[in-house]
C-alpha positions as CSV (number, residue, x, y, z in Angstrom):
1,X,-12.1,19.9,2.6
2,X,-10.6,18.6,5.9
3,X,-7.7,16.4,5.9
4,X,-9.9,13.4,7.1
5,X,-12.2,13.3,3.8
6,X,-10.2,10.8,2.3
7,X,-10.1,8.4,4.9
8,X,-13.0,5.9,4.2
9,X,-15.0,3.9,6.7
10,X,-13.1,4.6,9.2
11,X,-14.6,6.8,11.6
12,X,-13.2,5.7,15.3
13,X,-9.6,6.1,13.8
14,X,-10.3,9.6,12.5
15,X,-11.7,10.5,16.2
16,X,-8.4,9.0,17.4
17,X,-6.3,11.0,15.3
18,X,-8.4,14.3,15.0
19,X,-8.2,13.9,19.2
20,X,-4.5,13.4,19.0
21,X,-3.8,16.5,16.9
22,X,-5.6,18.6,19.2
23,X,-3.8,17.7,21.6
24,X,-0.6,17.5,19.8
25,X,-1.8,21.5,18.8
26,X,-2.0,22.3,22.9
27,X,1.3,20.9,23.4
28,X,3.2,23.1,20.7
29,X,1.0,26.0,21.5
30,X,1.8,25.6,25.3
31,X,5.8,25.1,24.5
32,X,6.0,28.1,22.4
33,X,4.2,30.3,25.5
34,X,6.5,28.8,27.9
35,X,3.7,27.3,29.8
36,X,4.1,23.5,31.4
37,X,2.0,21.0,29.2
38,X,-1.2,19.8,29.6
39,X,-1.8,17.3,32.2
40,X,-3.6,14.8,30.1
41,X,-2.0,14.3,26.3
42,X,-3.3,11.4,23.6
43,X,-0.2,12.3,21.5
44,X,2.8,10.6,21.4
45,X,5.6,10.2,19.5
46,X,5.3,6.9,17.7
47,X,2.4,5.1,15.8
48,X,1.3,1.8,14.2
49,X,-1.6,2.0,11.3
50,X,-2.1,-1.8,10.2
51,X,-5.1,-2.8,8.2
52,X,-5.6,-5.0,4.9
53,X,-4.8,-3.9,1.9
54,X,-6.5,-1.1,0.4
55,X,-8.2,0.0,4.1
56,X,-6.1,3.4,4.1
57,X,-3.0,2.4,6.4
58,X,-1.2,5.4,4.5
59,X,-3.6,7.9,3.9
60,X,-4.6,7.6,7.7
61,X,-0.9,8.5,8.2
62,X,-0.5,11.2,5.8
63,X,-3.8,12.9,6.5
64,X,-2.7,13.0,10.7
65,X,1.1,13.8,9.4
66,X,-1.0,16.5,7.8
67,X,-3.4,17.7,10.7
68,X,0.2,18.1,12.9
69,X,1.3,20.7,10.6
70,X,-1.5,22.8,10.4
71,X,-1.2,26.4,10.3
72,X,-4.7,26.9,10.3
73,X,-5.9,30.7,12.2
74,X,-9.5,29.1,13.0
75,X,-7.6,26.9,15.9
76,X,-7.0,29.7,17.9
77,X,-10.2,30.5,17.7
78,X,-11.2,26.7,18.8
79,X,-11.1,25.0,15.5
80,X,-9.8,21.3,14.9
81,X,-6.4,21.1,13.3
82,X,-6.4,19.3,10.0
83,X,-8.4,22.4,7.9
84,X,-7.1,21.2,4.4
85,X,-6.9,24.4,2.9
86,X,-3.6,26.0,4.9
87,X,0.2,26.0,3.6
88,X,0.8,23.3,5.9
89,X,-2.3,20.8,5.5
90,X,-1.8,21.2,1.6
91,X,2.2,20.7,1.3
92,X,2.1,17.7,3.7
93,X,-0.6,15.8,1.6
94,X,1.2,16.8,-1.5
95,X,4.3,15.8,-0.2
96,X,6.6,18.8,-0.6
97,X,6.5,20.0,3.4
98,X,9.6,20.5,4.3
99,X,9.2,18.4,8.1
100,X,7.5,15.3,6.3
101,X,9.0,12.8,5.3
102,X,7.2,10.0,3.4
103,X,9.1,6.7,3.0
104,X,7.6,4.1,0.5
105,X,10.1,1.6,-1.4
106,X,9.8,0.1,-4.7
107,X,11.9,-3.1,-3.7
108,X,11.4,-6.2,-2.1
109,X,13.0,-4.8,1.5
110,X,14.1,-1.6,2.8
111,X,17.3,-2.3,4.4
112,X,19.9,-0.7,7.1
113,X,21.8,2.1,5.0
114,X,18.4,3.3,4.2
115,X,16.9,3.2,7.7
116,X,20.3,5.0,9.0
117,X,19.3,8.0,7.3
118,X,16.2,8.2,8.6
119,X,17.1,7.9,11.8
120,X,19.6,10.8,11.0
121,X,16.6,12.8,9.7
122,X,14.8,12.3,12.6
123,X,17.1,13.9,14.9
124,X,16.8,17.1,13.7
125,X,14.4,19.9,14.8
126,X,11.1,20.5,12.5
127,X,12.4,23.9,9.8
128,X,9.4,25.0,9.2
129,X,6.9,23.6,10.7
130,X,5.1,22.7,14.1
131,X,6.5,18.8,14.1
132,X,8.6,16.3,12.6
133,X,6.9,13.6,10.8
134,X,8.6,10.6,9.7
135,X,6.2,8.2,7.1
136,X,7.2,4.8,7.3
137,X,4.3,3.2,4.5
138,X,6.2,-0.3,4.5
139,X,7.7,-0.8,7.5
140,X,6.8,-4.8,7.3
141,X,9.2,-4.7,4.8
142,X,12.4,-3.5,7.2
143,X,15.0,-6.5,7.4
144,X,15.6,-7.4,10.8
145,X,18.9,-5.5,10.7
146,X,16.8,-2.1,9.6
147,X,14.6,-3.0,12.1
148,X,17.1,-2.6,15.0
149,X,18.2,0.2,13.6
150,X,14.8,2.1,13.9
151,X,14.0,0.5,17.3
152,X,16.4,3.2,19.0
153,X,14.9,6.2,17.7
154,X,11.5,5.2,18.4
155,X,12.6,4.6,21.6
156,X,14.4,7.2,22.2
157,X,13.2,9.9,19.9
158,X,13.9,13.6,19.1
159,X,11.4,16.1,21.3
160,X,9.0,17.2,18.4
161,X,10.0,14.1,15.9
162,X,6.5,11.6,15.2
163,X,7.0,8.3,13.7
164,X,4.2,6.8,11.9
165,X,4.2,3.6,11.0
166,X,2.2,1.4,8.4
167,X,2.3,-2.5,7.9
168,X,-0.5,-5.4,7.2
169,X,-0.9,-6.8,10.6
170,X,0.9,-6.6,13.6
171,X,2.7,-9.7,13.1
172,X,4.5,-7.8,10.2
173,X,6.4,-5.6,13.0
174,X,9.2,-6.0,15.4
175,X,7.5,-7.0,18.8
176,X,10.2,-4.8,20.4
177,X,9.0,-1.6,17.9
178,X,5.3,-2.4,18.1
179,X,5.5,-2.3,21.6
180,X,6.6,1.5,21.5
181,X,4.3,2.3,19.2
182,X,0.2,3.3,19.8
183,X,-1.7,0.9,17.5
184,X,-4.3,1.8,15.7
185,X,-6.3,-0.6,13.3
186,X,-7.9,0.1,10.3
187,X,-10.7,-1.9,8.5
188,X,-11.8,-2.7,5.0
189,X,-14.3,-0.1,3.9
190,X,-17.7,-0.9,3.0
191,X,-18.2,-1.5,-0.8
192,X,-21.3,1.6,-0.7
193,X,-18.2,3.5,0.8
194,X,-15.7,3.3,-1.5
195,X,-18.7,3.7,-4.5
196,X,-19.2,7.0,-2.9
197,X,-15.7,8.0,-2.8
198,X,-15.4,7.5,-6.4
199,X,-18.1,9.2,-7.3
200,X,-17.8,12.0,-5.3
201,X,-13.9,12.9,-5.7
202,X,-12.9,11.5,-9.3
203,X,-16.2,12.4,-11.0
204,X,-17.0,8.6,-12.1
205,X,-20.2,7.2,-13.2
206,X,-22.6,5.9,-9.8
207,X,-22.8,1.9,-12.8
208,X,-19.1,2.1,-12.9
209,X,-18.2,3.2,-9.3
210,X,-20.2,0.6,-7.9
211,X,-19.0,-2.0,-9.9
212,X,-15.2,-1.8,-9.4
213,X,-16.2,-1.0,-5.4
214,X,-17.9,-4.6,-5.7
215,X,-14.9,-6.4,-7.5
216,X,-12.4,-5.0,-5.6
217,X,-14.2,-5.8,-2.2
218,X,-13.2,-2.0,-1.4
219,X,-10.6,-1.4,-2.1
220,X,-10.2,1.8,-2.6
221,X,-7.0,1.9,-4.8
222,X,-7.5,-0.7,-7.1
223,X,-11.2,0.3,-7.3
224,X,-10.3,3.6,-8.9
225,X,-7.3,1.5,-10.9
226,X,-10.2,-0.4,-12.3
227,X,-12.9,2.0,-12.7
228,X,-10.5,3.9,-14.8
229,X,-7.9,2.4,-16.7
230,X,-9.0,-0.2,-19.8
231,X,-6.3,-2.0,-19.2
232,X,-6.8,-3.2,-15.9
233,X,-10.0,-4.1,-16.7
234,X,-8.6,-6.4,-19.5
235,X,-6.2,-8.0,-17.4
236,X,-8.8,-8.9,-14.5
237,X,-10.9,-10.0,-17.6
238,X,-8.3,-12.3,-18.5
239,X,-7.5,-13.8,-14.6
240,X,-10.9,-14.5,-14.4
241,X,-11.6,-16.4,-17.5
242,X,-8.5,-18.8,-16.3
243,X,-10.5,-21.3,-14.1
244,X,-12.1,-22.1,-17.6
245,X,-8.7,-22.9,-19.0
246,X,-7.6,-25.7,-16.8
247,X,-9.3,-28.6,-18.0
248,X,-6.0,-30.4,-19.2
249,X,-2.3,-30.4,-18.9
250,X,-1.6,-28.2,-21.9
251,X,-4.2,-25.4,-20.7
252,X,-3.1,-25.5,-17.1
253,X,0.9,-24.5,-18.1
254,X,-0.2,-22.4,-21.2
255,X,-2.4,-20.4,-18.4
256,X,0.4,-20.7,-16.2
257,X,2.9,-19.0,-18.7
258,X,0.2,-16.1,-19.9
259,X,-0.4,-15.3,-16.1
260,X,3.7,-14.7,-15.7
261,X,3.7,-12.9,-19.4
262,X,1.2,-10.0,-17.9
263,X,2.7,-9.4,-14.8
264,X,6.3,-9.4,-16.6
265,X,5.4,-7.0,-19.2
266,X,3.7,-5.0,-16.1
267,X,6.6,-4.7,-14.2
268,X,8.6,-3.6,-18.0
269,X,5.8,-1.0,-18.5
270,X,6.4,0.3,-15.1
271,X,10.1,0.1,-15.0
272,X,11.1,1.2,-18.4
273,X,10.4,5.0,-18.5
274,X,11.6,5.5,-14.7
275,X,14.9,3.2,-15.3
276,X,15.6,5.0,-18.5
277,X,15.4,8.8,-16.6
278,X,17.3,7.3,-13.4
279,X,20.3,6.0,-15.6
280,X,20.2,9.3,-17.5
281,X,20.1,11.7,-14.3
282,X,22.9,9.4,-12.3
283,X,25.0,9.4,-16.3
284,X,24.6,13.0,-15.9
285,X,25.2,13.5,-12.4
286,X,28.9,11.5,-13.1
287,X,30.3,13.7,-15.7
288,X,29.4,11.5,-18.6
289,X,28.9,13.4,-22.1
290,X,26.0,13.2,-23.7
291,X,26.6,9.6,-26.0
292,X,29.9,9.6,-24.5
293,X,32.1,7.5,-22.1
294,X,31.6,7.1,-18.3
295,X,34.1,8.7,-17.0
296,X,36.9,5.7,-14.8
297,X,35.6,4.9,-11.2
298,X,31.9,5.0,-11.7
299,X,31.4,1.7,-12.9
300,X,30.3,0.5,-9.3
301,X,27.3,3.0,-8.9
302,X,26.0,2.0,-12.2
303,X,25.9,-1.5,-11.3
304,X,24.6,-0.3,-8.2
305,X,21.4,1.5,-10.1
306,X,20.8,-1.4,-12.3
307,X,20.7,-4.1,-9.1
308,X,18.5,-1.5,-7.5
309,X,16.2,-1.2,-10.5
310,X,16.3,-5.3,-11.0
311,X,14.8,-5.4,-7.6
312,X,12.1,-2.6,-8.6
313,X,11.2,-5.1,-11.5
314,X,10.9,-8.1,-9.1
315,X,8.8,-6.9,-6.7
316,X,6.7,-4.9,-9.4
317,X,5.8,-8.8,-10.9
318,X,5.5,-10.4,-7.9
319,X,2.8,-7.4,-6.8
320,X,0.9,-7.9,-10.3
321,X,0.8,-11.7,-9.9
322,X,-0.6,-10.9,-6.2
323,X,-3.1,-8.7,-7.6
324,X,-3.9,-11.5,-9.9
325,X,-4.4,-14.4,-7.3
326,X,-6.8,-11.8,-5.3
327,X,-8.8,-11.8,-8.4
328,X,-8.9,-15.6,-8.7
329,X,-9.3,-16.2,-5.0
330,X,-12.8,-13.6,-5.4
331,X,-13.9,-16.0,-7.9
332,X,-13.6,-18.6,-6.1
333,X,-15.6,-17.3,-3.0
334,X,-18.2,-16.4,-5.8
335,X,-18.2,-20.0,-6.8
336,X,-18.7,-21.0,-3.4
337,X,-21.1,-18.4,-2.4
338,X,-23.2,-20.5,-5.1
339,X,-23.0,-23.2,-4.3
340,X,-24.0,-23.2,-0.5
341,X,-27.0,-20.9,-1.7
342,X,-25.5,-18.1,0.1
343,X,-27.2,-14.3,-0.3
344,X,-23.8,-12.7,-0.2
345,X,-23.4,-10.2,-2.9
346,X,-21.2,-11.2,-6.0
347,X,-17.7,-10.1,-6.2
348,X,-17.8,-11.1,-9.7
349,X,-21.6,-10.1,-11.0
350,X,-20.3,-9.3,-14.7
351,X,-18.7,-13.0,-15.0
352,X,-22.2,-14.7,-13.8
353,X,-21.6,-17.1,-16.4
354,X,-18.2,-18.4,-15.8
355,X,-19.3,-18.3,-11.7
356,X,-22.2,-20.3,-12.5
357,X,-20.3,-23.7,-14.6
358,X,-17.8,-24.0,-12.2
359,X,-20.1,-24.2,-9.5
360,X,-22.4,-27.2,-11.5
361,X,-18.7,-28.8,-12.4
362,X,-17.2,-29.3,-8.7
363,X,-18.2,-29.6,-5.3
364,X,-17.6,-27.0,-2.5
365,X,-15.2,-28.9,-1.0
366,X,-13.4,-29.2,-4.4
367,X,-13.6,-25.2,-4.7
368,X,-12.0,-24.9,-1.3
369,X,-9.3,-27.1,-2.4
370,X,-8.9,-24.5,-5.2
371,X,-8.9,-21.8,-3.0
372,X,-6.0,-23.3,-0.7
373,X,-4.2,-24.2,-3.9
374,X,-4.3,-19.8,-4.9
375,X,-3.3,-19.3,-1.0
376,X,0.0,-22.0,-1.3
377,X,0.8,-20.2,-4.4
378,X,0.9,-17.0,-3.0
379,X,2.8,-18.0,0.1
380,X,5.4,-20.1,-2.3
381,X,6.0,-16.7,-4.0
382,X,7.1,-15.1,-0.6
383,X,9.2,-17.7,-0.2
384,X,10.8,-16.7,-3.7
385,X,10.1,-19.7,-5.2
386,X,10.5,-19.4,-9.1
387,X,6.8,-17.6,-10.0
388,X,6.4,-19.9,-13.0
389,X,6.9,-23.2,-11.3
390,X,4.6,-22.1,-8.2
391,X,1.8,-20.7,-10.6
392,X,2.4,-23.3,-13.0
393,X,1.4,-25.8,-9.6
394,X,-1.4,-23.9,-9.0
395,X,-2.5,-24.5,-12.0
396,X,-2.5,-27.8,-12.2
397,X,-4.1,-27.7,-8.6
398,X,-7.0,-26.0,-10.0
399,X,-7.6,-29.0,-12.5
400,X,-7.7,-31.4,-9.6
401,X,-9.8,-29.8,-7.5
């Protein structure tokens, strides 16, 4: 299959890029024959994928990171770049090529020590292949400091080095490194879409495919999350049973503390097995004897691993309580969907029920009150207020109306 397969509903990017690596492919072929360039070039050396959650920001960037290694022999004989099958197609979407280098972080920022090696990365010549590609999945999450930092290298980067660049919106992006970069925006893909997708590539039932496409409002990662794992489902289950819950004080904080409960014993689920193997590896990689004492002078990078896993743990909540209010914001479109008689199709089909006495108990100007009180908890968490005093105001919020 071609590199492009898993990019959903987004056809006009995949021209874009599928164009690009063409000409990316002349340009390399050109060099190497000691010919000048081609007059006319839609590659350059920096881009911006932005899009909404779950639209394919990083998979657009990893399947073009992809296309610019290909080794492909049908391009000399006028096939597209991007064949799927090569050394280099398959070892750049796997992630071991040796040129691509795909940054995602675990923590709430990604700051300047980190962003210094990658700029140091991106001055050296590709080893073994035709470019190279730096992956940036969360660059709205570079501190203004990291953010300087990368500015020069984009503007000023290496002769075969691509930067590829992923955030939310543009707002999430240095104006000074957005303005360097070619933007390209990506869209939410059509619930049939991502039904498809999940039928097609992970083998899962057309009732169940289409259901988790239509909760998830496509998208395509927490679709497949849902479609597969019970335990999603049983969380989402219990979100979306909470707007029956909040009909006094007592319900509104004991919902309050259940919702912070899950996403705590998320982030533990997540964390433990990966913070247990990290302290083991570094314990090794110090001299320490197996059981036995650290050896003098490396107390600083052990507190330096456990601050670094702490973070992991903090943003791994806060992302589970965001996945959360998604759910409850869904229910309460659903809610209001109702009751302006609207034929929009039901996020939430399989909690008819539930959608149906909240909309008889409130008005819809009462549901969008609920719905800005989900959006000001949301926001409040960014602002890192505590996450049980801002849910716990939500809740309450939600009572109200």
């Amino acid at each position: 299959m071609a590199v492009w397969d898993d990019l959903v509903g987004q056809e006009r990017v995949q021209e874009q890029l599928a164009a690009a690596a063409r000409d990316a492919d002349a340009l390399v072929t050109a060099d190497a024959a000691g010919e000048p360039p081609p007059a006319a070039s839609r590659m350059t050396h920096a881009w911006l994928f932005t899009g909404p959650p779950g639209s394919g920001r990083s998979t657009a960037a990893r399947a073009f990171a992809a296309a610019l290694q290909c080794t492909s022999p049908d391009r000399a004989l006028g096939g597209a770049p991007g064949c799927g099958f090569c050394d280099g197609c398959h070892t750049s979407l796997v992630g071991t090529h040796a040129d691509v280098e795909v940054v995602r972080t675990d923590l709430l920022s990604i700051g300047v020590k980190e962003t210094r090696d990658l700029v140091r990365r991106a001055q050296l010549s590709p080893a073994v292949g035709r470019w190279q590609v730096i992956v940036l999945e969360d660059a709205d999450r570079l501190t203004e400091g990291a953010g300087n930092v990368l500015l020069k290298a984009v503007e000023e980067p290496a002769p075969r080095t691509v930067w590829l660049l992923c955030a939310p919106s543009l707002e999430d992006v240095l104006p000074t490194i957005r303005s360097r970069c070619r933007h390209l925006s990506l869209r939410t893909p059509s619930v049939g879409a991502v039904a498809d997708v999940l039928m097609r590539r992970d083998g899962i039932e057309p009732e169940a495919a289409a259901s988790a496409a239509r909760a998830t409002q496509g998208h395509i990662g927490r679709a497949r999350r849902l479609a597969t794992d019970e335990a999603a489902r049983a969380r989402r289950a219990t979100v979306l049973k909470l707007p029956l819950r909040v009909e006094d004080v007592g319900g509104c904080l004991r919902a309050a503390q259940e919702l912070i409960d899950a996403a705590t014993e998320d982030a533990r689920q997540v964390s433990e097995e990966i913070d247990a193997k990290e302290t083991e590896d570094l314990k090794a990689a110090l001299g320490a004897a197996a059981g036995g004492r650290m050896p003098r002078g490396t107390a600083g990078a052990m507190k330096e691993l456990e601050d670094r896993q702490k973070r992991r743990r903090t943003r791994t909540q806060r992302d589970s309580l965001d996945l959360a209010l998604t759910d409850l914001t869904g229910f309460y479109r659903d809610v209001l969907a109702l009751q302006l008689g609207s034929t929009v199709a039901l996020a939430n089909e399989d909690v008819r029920d539930a959608l149906d006495r909240v909309a008889r108990g409130c008005s819809p100007e009462g549901t969008l009150r609920r719905m800005e009180a989900v959006l000001a908890c949301r926001a409040a968490l960014d602002t890192n207020v505590a996450p049980l005093l801002a849910v716990e105001a939500m809740t309450m919020a939600l009572r109200t109306g």
